[in-house]
Structures are given as structure tokens and as C-alpha cells.
N, C-alpha and C positions, 0 to 999 in steps of 0.2 A: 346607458341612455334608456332609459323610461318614456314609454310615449305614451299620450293620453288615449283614450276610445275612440277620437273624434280623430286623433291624427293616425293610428291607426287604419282606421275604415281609412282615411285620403288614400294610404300607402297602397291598401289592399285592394280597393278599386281603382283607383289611380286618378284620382278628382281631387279637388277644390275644395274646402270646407265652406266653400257657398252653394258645392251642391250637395251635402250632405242631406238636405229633407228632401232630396228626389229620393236617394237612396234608402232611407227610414221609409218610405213612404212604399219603398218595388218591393225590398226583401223583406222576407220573414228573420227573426231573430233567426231561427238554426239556420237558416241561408248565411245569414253576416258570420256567422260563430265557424260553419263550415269553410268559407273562404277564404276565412282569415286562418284557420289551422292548416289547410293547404299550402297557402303563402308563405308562411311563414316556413314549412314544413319545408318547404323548395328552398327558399333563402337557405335554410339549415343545413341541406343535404349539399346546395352549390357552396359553399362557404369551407364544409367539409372536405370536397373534392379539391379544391382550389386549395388547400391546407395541404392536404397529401400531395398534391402537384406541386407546391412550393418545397418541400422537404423530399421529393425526389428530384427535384430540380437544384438544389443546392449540395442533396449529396453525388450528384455528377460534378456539380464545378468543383465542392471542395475534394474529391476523391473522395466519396464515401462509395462510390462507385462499385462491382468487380471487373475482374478482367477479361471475363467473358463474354461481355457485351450485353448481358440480359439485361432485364429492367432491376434497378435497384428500391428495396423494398426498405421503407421507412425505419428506421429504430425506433424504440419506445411503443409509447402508445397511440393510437388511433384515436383520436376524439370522439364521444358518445354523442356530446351536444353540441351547441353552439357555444355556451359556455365558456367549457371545456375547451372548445379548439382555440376560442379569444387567450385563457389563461397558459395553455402551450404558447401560441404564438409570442404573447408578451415578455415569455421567459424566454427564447431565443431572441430576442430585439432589447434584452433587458441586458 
């Protein structure tokens, strides 16, 4: 899914695309450019976490577990990006 600049900025500020020319009007471009690399940078890093917690959550129900009782540590690989963890995900759902 592709979003435009305009839908974008809504997500990152969290407005209205009727308030958009308040926003053009407060920040500076490296303001809008900064915020939105933050934002997203979060979204990325929470999407990630949520990834590895799903695949240690599933290797307890399915016994991927040990007997230990320690935390069980993912297989494979760890996702770099957001990407990356959608293309994992969809091959276990696939």
C-alpha cells in the first residue's frame, strides 16, 4: 500500500487533510521530512517487535519451546525492515 505526501503527513501528524495548510504553513520541510522518518521509524521497530513476539508465541503453543523453561528464541531470520518482516509473515500464513 502506497500513500500519497498528503496522506502521509494526516498519518504523521494525525489530522485531517482539511488541516493540511495549517501544517504547510507551521513546519519547515526538514520538520515534515524529520517526523515522518521518526514515525514511521516506530511503526517499523513496533511491527518488528510484534513479529518476534508472534514467532515466540507460537513456538510455545506449537512446542518449538525447550524444557527448560527459558525464553524461546525465534528460528530463522529476524527482519531488517518492514518489508522484510510483511514477506516472513506472509510465508507463514501462506
Amino acid at each position: 500500500m502506497k500513500l500519497s505526501f498528503e496522506e502521509r503527513l494526516c498519518f504523521v501528524f494525525e489530522t485531517a487533510p482539511s488541516r493540511l495548510p495549517e501544517i504547510f504553513w507551521s513546519y519547515t520541510d526538514h520538520d515534515i521530512k524529520t517526523q515522518t522518518k521518526l514515525k514511521l521509524g516506530l511503526r517499523v521497530v513496533t511491527m518488528t517487535q510484534e513479529y518476534v513476539t508472534l514467532l515466540n508465541a507460537a513456538g510455545a503453543i506449537f512446542g518449538g519451546g525447550n524444557s527448560k523453561g527459558t525464553k524461546a528464541t525465534p528460528k530463522g531470520r529476524i527482519p531488517k525492515d518492514e518489508n522484510e518482516a510483511m514477506a516472513l509473515a506472509q510465508a507463514v500464513f501462506s
